[in-house]
C-alpha positions as CSV (number, residue, x, y, z in Angstrom):
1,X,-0.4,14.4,12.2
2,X,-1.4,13.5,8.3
3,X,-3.2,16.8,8.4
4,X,-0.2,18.5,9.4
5,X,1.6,17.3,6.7
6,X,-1.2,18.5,4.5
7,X,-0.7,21.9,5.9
8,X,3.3,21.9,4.8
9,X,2.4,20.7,1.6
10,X,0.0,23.4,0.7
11,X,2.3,26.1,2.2
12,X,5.6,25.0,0.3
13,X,3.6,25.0,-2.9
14,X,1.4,27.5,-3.0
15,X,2.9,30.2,-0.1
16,X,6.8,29.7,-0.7
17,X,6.9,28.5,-4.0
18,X,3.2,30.8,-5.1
19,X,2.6,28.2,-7.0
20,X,-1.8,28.6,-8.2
21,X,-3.8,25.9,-6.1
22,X,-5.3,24.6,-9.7
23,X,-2.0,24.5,-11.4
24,X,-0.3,20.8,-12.6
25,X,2.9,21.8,-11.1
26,X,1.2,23.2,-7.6
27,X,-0.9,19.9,-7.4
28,X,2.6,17.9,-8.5
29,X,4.7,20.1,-5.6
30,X,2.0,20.2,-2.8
31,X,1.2,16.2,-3.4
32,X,5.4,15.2,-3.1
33,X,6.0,17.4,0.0
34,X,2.8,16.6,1.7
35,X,3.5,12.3,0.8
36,X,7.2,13.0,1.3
37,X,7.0,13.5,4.6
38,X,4.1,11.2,5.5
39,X,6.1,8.4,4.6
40,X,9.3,8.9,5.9
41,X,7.4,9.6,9.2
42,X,6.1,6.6,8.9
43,X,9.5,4.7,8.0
44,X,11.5,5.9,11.5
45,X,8.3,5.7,13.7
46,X,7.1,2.2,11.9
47,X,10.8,0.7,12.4
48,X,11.9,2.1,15.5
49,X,8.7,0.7,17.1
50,X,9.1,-2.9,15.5
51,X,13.0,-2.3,16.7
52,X,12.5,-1.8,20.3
53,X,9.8,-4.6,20.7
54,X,12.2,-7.0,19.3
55,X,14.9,-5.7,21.7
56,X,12.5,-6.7,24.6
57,X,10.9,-9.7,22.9
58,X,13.6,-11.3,20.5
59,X,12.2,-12.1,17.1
60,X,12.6,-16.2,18.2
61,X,9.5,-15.5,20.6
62,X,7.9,-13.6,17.8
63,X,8.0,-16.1,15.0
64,X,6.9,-18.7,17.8
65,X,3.9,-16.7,18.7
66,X,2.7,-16.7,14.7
67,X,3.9,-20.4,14.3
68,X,1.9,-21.5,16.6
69,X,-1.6,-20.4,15.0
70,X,-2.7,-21.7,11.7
71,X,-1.5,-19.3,8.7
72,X,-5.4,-18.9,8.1
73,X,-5.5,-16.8,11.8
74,X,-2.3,-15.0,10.5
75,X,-4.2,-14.1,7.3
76,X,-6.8,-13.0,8.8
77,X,-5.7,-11.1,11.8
78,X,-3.4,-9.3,9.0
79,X,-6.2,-8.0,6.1
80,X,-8.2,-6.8,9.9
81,X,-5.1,-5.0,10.4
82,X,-5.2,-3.5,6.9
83,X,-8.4,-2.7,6.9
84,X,-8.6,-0.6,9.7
85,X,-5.3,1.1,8.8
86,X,-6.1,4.0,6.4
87,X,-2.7,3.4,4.3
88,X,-1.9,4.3,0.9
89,X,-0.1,1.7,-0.9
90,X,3.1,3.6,-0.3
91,X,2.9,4.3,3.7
92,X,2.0,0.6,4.2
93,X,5.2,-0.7,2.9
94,X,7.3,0.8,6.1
95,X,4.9,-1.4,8.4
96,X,5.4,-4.5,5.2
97,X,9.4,-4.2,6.4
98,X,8.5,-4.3,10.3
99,X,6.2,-7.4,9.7
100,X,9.7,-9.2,7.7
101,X,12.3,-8.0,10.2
102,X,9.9,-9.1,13.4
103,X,10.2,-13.2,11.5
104,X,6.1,-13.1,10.3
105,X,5.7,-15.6,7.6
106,X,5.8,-13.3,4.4
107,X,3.4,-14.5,2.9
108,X,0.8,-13.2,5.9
109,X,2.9,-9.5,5.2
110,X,1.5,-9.8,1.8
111,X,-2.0,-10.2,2.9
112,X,-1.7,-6.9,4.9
113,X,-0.2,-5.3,2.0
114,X,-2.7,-5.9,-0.1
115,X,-5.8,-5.4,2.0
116,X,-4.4,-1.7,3.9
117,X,-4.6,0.4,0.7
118,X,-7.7,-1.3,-0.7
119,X,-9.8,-1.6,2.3
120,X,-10.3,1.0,5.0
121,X,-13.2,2.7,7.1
122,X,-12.7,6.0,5.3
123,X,-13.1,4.6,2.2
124,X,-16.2,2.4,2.8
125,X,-18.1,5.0,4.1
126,X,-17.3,7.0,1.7
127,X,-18.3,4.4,-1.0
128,X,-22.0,3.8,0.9
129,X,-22.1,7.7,0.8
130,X,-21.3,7.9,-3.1
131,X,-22.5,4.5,-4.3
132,X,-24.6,2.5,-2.1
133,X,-24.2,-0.1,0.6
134,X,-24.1,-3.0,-1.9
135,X,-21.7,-1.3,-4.0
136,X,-19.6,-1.1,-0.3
137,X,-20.1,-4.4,0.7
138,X,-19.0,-6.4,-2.3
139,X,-16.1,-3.7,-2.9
140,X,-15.2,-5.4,0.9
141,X,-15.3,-8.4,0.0
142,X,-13.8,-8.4,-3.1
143,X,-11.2,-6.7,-1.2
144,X,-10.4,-9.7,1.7
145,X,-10.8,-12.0,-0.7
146,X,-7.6,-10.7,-3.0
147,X,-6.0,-9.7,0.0
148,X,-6.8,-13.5,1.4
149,X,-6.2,-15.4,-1.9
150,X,-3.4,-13.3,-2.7
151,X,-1.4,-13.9,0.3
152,X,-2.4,-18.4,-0.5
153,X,-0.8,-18.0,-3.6
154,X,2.2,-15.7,-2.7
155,X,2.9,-18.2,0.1
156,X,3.0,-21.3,-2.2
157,X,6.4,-19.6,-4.0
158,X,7.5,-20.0,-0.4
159,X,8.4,-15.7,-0.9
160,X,11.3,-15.9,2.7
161,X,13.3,-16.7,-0.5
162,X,13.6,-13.3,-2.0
163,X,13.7,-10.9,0.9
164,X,16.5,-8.5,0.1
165,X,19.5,-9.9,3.2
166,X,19.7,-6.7,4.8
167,X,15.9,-7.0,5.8
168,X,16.3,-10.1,7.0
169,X,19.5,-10.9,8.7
170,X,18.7,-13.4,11.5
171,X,22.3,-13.7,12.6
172,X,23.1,-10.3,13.0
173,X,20.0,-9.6,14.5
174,X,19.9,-12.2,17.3
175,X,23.5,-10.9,18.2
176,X,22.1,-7.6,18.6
177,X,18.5,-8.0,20.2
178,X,20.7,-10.0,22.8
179,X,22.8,-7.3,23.7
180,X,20.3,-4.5,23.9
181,X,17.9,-7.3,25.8
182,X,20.7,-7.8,28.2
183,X,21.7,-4.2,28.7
184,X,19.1,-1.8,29.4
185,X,16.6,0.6,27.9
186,X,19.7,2.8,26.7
187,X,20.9,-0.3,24.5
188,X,17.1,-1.2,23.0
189,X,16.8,2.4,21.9
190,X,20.4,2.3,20.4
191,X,19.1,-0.7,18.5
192,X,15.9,0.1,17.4
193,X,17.5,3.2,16.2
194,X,20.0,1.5,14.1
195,X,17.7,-0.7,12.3
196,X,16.0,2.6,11.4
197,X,19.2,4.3,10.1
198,X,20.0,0.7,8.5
199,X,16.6,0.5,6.6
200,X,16.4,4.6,5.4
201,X,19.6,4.2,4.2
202,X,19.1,1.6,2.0
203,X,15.8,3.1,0.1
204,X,15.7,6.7,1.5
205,X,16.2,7.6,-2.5
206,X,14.1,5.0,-3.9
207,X,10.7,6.6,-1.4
208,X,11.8,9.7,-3.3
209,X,11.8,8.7,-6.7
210,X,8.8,6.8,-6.6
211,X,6.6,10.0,-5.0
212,X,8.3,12.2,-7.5
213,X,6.7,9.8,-9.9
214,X,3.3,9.9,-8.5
215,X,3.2,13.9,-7.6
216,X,4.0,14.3,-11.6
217,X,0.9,11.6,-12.4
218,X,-1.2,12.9,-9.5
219,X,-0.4,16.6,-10.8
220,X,-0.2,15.9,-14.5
221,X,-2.5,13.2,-15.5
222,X,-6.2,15.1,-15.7
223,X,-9.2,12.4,-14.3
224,X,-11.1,13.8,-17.3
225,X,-8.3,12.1,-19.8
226,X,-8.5,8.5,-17.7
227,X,-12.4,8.9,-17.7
228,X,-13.1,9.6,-21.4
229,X,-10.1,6.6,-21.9
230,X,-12.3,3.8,-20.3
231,X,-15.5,5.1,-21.4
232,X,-14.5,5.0,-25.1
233,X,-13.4,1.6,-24.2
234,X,-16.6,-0.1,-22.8
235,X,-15.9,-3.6,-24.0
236,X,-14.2,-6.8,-23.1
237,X,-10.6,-5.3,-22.8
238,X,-12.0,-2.3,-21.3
239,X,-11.2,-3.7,-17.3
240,X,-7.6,-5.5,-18.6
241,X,-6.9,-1.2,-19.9
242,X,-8.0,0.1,-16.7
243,X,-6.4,-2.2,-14.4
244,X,-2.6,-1.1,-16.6
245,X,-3.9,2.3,-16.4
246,X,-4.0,2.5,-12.5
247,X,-0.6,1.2,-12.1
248,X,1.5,4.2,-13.2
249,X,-1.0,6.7,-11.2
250,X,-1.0,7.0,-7.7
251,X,-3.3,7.8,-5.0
252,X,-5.2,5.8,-1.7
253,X,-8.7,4.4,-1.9
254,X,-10.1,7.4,-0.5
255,X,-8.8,9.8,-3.3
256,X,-9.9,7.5,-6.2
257,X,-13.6,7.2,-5.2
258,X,-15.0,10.7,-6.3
259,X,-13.1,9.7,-9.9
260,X,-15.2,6.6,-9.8
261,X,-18.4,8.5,-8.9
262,X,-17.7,10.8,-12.1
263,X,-16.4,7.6,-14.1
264,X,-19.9,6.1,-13.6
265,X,-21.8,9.4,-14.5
266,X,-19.6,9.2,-18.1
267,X,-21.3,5.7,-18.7
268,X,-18.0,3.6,-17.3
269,X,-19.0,0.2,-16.1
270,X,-19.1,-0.3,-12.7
271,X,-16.1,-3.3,-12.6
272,X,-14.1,-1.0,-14.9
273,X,-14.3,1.6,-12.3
274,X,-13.6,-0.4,-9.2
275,X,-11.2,-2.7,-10.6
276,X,-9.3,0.5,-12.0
277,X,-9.6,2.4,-7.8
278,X,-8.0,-1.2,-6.3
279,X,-4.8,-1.0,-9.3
280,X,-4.5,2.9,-8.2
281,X,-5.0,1.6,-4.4
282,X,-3.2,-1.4,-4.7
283,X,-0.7,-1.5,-6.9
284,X,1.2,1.8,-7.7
285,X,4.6,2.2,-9.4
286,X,6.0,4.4,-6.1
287,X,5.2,1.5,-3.7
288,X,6.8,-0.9,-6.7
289,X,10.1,1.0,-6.4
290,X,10.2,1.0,-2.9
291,X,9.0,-2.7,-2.6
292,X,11.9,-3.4,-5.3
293,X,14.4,-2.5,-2.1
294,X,12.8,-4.9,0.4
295,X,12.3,-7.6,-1.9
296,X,13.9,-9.3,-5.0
297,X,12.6,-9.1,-8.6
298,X,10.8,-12.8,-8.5
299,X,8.2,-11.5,-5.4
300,X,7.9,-8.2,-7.1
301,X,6.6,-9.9,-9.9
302,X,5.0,-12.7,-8.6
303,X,2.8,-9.9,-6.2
304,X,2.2,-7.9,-9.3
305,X,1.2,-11.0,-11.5
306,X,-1.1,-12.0,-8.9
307,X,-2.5,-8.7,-8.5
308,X,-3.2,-8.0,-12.2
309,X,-5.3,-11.4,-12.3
310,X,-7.4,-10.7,-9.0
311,X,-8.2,-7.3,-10.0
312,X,-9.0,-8.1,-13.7
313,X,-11.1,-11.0,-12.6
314,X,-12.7,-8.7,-10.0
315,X,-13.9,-6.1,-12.4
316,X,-15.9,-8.2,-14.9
317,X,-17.8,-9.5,-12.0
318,X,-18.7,-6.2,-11.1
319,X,-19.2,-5.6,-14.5
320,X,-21.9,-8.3,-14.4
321,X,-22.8,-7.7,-10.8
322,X,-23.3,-3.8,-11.7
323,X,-26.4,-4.4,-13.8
324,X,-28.3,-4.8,-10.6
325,X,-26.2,-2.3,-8.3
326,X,-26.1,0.9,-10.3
């Protein structure tokens, strides 16, 4: 299905709009259309599913299932979940807001936040392919331990707080789920298709301002500009710059490894590298603008804060791990 999206990106931009296939603008065009319509694909199948398994089991049942495991199973069970789902940080926000409206602790939702964009099996093999198993395996690690530690500290701000009410509107919820539970598959798919037209509604225009921003970065901003950046800046603020740099760009895990492979060929440390591909994973300003409509401005920050610390503390260990790796 991704591929197929792909497809209608690279025929809007460079068929209809002949647009050349090594232009900024067909890069910018093809990358919007192509993420456009991943994501909102995402959105009404992501929400409609969560929608109709709460009209048959009611969110009550749900939040009793996850209460009754220790958060550390939840935590877990959640970065496994990310890791295996090849998300950008974008198209794992639609699955963040099923998590929230199915009642499971927020804090866990973080966890799979975090850990979907960073860690997946495209991207790992990909990294033992360019880089090495080592490099792989503590990029993993490094990877369910943010997602792990993350989530700890997220959840000690006890985040239920600052979900946006629309989200997360337990009374009007239950009086729905029991209707539709009471009257048939025709009322379970009128409700699960509700809480889809309830949820685009609200951030349909916020999904598209944040890809329009990261088509014009993806399309405008040249790797060879961000390489030479970091490499002129090979000292102790060198991983704080690259971690600020990979916020405004925007791309998955998968996309950003052959710009570390040629970041490492210009003489950029290895933690400046890596800890600039999780920020660009991670922690993109299209998934901030979307998140912005889910949550308030305390858990925004608070999940950027704690972000910007993991990642920065990540890189200088790879900075001193990478004198054995590479």
């Amino acid at each position: 299905m991704f591929e197929l999206f792909d497809l209608i990106g690279n025929w809007v931009a460079y068929d209809l709009l002949t647009l050349a296939s090594d232009s900024a603008s067909g890069a910018a065009i093809q990358f919007f259309v192509m993420d456009a319509l991943k994501i909102f694909f995402l959105l009404v199948v992501i929400i409609y599913a969560m929608g109709l398994l709460r009209a048959f089991v009611s969110t009550e049942r749900i939040r009793a299932l996850v209460a009754g495991k220790p958060l550390w199973v939840g935590r877990s069970m959640a970065i496994g979940l990310g890791s295996v789902t090849p998300f950008c940080s974008c198209s794992s926000v639609p699955l963040f807001i099923g998590f929230v409206e199915a009642r499971i602790p927020v804090s866990i939702t973080f966890a799979f936040l975090i850990a979907s964009p960073m860690v997946n099996e495209v991207a790992v093999v990909l990294l033992v392919s360019l880089l090495g198993w080592e490099v792989a395996l503590w990029y993993v690690l490094a990877g369910w331990a943010v997602a792990y530690v993350g989530s700890v500290v997220i959840g000690w701000f006890k985040p239920e707080r600052w979900v946006e009410s629309y989200v997360w509107d337990i009374q009007r919820r239950q009086q729905q789920e029991a209707f539709a539970q009471a009257n048939g598959f025709k009322a379970r798919h009128d409700f699960a298709w509700n809480e889809v037209k309830v949820i685009v509604r609200r951030i349909w225009h916020w999904v598209i301002i944040g890809i329009g921003l990261g088509a014009l970065f993806h399309g405008y901003v040249p790797e060879a500009w961000v390489t030479a950046t970091l490499a002129d800046a090979a000292n102790w603020w060198s991983v704080p710059a690259a971690v600020l740099l990979g916020v405004p760009l925007y791309s998955n895990a998968t996309g950003v490894i052959p710009v570390v492979e040629a970041m490492l060929g210009k003489g950029v440390p290895l933690g400046t590298s890596l800890a600039l591909m999780m920020s660009i994973a991670a922690l993109s300003l299209p998934e901030l603008l979307i998140l912005r409509k889910v949550i308030r401005w305390p858990a925004l920050a608070l999940f950027v804060a704690v972000l910007v610390v993991a990642f920065i503390l990540v890189g200088y260990l790879f900075n001193w791990l990478g004198q054995w790796m590479v």
